[in-house]
C-alpha positions as CSV (number, residue, x, y, z in Angstrom):
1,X,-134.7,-72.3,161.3
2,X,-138.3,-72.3,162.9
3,X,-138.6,-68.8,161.8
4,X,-137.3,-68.9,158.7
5,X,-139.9,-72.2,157.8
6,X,-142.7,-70.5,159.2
7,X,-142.7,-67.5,157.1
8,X,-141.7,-69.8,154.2
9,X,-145.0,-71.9,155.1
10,X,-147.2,-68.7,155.5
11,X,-145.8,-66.9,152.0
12,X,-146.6,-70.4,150.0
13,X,-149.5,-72.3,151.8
14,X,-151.5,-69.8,150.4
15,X,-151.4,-70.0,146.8
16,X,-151.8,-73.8,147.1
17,X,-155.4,-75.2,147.4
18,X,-155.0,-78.7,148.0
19,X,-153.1,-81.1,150.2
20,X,-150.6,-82.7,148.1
21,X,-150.3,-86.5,148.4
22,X,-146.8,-87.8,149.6
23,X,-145.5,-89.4,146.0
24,X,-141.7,-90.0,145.1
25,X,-139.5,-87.7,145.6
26,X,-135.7,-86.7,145.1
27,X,-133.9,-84.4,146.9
28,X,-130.4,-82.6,147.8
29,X,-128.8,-79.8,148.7
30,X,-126.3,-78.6,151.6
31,X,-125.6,-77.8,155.0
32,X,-123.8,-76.6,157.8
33,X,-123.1,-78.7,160.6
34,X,-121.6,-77.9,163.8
35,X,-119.3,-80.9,164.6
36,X,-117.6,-82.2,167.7
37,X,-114.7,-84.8,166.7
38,X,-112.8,-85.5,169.9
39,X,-110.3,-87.7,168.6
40,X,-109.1,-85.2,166.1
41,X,-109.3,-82.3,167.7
42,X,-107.5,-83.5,171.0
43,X,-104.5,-85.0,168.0
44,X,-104.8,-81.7,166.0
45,X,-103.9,-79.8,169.8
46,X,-101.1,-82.0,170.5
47,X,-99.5,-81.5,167.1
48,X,-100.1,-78.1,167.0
49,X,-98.0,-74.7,169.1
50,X,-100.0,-74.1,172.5
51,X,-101.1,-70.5,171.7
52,X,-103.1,-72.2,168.2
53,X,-105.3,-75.0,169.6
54,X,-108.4,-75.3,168.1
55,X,-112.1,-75.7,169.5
56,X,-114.1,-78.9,170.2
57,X,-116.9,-77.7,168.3
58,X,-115.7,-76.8,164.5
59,X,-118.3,-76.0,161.9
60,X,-118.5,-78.7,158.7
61,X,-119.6,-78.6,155.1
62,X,-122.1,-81.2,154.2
63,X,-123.7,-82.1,150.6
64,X,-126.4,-84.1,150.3
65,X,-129.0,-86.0,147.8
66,X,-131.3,-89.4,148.0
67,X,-135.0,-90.2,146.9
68,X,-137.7,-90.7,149.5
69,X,-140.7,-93.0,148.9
70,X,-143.8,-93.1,150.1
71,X,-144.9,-95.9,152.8
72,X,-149.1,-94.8,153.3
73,X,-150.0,-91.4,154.0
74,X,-148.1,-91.2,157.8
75,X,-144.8,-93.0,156.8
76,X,-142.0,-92.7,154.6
77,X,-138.6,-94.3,154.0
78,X,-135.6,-92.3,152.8
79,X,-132.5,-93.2,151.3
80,X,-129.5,-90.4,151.7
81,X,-126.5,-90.1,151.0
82,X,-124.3,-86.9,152.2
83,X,-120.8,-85.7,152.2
84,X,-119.1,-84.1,154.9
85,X,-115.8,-82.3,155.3
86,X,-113.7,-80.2,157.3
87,X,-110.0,-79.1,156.8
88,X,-107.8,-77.4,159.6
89,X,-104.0,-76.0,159.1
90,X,-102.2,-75.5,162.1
91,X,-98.4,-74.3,162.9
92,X,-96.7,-77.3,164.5
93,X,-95.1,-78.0,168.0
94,X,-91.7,-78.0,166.4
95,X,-91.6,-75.6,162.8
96,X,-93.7,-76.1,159.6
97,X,-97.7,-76.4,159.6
98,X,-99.9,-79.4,159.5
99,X,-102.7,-79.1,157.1
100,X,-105.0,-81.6,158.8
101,X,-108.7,-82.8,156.0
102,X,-111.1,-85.5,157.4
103,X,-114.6,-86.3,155.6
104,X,-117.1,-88.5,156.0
105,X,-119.4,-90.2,153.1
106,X,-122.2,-91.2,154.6
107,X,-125.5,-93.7,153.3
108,X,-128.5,-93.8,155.5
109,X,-131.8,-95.2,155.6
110,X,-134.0,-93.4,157.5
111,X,-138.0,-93.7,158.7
112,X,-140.2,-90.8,158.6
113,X,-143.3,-89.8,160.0
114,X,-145.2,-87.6,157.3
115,X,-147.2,-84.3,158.5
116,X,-149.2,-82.9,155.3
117,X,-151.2,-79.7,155.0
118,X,-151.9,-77.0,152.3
119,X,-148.5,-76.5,150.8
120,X,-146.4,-77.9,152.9
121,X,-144.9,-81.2,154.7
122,X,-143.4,-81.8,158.4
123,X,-141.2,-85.0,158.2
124,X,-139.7,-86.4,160.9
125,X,-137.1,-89.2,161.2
126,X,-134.8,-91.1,162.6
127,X,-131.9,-93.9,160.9
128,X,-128.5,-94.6,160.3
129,X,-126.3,-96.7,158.1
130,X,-122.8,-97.9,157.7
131,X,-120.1,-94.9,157.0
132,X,-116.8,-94.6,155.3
133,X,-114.5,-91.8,156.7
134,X,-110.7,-91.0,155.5
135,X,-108.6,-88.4,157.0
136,X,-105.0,-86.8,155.3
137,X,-102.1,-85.4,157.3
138,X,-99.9,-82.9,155.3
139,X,-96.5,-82.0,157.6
140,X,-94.9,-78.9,155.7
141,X,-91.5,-79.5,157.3
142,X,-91.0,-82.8,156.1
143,X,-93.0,-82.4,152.5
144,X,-94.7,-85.6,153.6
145,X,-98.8,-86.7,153.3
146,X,-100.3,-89.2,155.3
147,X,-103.7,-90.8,154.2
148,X,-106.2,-92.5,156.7
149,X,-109.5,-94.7,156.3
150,X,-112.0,-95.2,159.2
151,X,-115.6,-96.7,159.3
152,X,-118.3,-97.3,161.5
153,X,-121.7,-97.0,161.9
154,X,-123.7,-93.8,162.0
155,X,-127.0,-92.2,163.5
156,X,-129.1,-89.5,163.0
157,X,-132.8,-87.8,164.1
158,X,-134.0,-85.0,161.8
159,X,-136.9,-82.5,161.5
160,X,-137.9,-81.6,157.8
161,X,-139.9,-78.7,156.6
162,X,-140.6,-79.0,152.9
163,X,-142.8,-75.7,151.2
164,X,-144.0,-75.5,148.3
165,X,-143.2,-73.3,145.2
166,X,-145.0,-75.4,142.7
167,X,-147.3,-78.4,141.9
168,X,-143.8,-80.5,142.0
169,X,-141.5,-78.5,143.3
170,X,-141.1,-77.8,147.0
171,X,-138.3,-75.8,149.4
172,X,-136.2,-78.1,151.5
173,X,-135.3,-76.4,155.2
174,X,-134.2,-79.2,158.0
175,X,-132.2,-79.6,161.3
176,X,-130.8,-82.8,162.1
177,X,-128.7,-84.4,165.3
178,X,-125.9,-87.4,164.8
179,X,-123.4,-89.5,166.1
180,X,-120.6,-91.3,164.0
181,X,-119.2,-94.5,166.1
182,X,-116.1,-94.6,163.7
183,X,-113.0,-97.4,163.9
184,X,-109.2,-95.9,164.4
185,X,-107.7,-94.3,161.5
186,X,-105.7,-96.6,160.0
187,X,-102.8,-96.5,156.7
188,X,-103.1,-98.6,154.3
189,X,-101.0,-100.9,155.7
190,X,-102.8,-101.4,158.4
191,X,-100.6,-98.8,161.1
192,X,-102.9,-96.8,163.3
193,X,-102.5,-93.0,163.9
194,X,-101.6,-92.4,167.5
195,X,-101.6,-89.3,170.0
196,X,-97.8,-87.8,169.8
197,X,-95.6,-90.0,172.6
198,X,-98.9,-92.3,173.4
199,X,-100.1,-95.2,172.5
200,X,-103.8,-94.3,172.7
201,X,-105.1,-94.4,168.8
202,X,-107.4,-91.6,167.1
203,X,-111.0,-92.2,165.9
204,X,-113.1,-90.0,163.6
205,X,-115.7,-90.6,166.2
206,X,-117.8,-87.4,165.8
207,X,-121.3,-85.5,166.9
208,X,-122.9,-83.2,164.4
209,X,-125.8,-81.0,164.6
210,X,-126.6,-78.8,162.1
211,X,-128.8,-77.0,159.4
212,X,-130.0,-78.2,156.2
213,X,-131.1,-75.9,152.7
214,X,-132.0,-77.5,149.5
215,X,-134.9,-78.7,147.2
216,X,-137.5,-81.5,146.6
217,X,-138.9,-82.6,143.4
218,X,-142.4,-84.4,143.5
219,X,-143.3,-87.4,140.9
């Protein structure tokens, strides 16, 4: 990532003169984060035939958009919101597969601290915000799906490098560490997903670190 910005911040900050104040700004794009979600994977393993367990690190999907304003010329505030998913299919302990989706949507407020040269800004922050997650179980052998809601509060430090390729337009590049402190997975009806033969319940407690690609438009 710090390679990839730096030749990014070499190839543009010269053809751009000036510093560019910090103005109002939307954003999105996507990522890939690398996420740890204990809970799930230790449920997913005890579901699942011995030879097929899965990691405790999976990799993620995440979408994301928001607008950014301006505090003075060192701060900024940020308002996100991103999308993230993962899906896993595994054979089960007994016959048939489990086809296991959880995702995460995911507001956040987050303070920045605002680096500014020729062509280019360094922005980096720090927030949370109160998540929604939900989780479906699919069991092939009895044709059955399960749905699941969760919440909980979320956090999150970043590092953004934004490059410019116009007078409004800039590149997006960031990386970006979190923890989800999510509530049990519960039905509708309030029943909670439990370990097989257990009575200990299943977050979607997660950590995600990952890498960030999309675009900024200037006001």
């Amino acid at each position: 990532m710090i390679f990839l910005f730096g030749t990014m911040l070499y190839a543009q900050s010269a053809s751009v003169a000036v510093v560019r104040k910090n103005t109002v700004a939307v954003f999105g794009g996507m990522g890939v984060q690398m996420v740890s979600a204990s809970d799930v994977v230790e449920y997913i393993n005890s579901v699942s035939t011995f030879a097929q367990r899965v990691d405790d690190f999976g990799v993620a999907v995440d979408f994301f958009g928001g607008i950014e304003f301006p505090i003075d010329d060192e701060w900024g505030l940020k308002l996100e919101h991103s999308y993230l998913f993962k899906s896993y299919t595994v054979p089960g302990n007994l016959s048939g597969t489990y086809e296991i989706f959880y995702a995460n949507q995911s507001p956040s407020v987050i303070i920045q601290r605002i680096i500014s040269g020729k062509g280019y800004f360094v922005k980096i922050g720090a927030g949370g915000g109160y998540h929604f997650g939900t989780m479906t179980q699919k069991v092939s052998t009895f044709g059955t799906t399960t749905g699941y809601s969760s919440n909980g509060v979320g956090l999150k430090t970043e590092i953004v490098g934004q490059t410019a390729f116009g007078d409004n337009t800039y590149g997006y590049i960031g990386g970006s560490l979190g923890w989800e402190f999510m509530s049990d997975l519960k039905e509708n009806n309030g029943k909670r997903l439990t370990m097989p033969n257990s009575a200990k319940t299943v977050t979607l407690n997660y950590f995600h670190a990952g890498i960030r690609f999309g675009m900024n438009y200037y006001f």
